[in-house]
C-alpha positions as a printed Julia matrix, in Angstrom:
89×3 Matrix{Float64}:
  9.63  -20.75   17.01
  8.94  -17.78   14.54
 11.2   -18.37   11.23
 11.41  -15.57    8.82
 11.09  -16.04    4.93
 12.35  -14.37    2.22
 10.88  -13.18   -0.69
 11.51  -11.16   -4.05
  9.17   -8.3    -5.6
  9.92   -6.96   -9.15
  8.51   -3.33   -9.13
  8.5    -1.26  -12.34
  9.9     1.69  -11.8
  9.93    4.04  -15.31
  9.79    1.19  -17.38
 13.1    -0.43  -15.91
 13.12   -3.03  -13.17
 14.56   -3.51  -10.16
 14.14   -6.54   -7.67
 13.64   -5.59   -3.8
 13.65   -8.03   -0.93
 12.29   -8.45    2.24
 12.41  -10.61    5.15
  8.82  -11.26    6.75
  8.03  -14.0     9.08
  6.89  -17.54    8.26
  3.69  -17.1     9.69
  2.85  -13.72    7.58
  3.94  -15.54    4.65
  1.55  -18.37    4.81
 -1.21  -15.69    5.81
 -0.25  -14.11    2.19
 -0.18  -17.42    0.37
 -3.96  -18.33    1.98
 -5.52  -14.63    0.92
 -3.67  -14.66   -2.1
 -2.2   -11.65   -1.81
 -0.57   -9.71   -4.85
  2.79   -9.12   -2.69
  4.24   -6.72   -5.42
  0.55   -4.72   -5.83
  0.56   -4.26   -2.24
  4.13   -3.33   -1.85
  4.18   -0.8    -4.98
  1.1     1.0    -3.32
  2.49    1.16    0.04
  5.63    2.59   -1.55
  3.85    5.11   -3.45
  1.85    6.42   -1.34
  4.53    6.91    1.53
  6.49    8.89   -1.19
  3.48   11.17   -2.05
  3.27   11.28    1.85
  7.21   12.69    2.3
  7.14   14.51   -1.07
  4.47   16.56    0.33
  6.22   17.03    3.74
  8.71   18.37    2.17
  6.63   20.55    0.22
  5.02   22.45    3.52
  8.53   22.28    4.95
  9.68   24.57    1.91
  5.87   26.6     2.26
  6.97   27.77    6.09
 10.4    28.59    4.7
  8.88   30.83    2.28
  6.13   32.2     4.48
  8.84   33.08    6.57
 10.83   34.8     4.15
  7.73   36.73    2.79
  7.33   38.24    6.17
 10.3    40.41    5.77
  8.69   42.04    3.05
  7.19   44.92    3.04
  4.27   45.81    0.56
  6.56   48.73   -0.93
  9.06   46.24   -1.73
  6.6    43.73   -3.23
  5.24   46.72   -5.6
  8.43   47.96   -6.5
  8.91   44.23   -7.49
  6.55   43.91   -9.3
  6.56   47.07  -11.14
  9.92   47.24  -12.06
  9.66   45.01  -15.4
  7.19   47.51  -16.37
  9.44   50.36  -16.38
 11.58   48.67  -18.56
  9.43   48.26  -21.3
């Protein structure tokens, strides 16, 4: 019979705190407990790195949107862009 446990993690998040559960099994639990793992080290990590991981998803997703944009241009338009602060000087 598999039993899950519940713990708490404090993770500091811009120097305020919030607490964040989770529901693991018993057996996981006692596999942290015997490798002494730092559940709120491992958890922060995981959660930063999956938000670097989506933050720059989104970040290509906006690149393509942009490429594809750009490719409607043409260099006459691009020049005239560019040139047209000049003008006003």
């Amino acid at each position: 019979m598999s039993f899950l446990f519940s713990f708490r993690v404090v993770i500091l998040l811009s120097m305020s705190m919030v607490v964040v559960s989770a529901r693991i099994p018993k057996e996981l639990k006692m596999k942290v407990k015997k490798y002494s793992i730092n559940i709120s080290e491992i958890l922060r990590k995981a959660l930063e790195e999956e938000i670097r991981r989506r933050e720059l998803d989104e970040i290509k997703a906006l690149l393509r949107e942009f490429k594809e944009g750009v490719r409607n241009v043409s260099k006459e338009e691009i020049i005239g862009v560019i040139r047209e602060p000049h003008k006003e000087r």
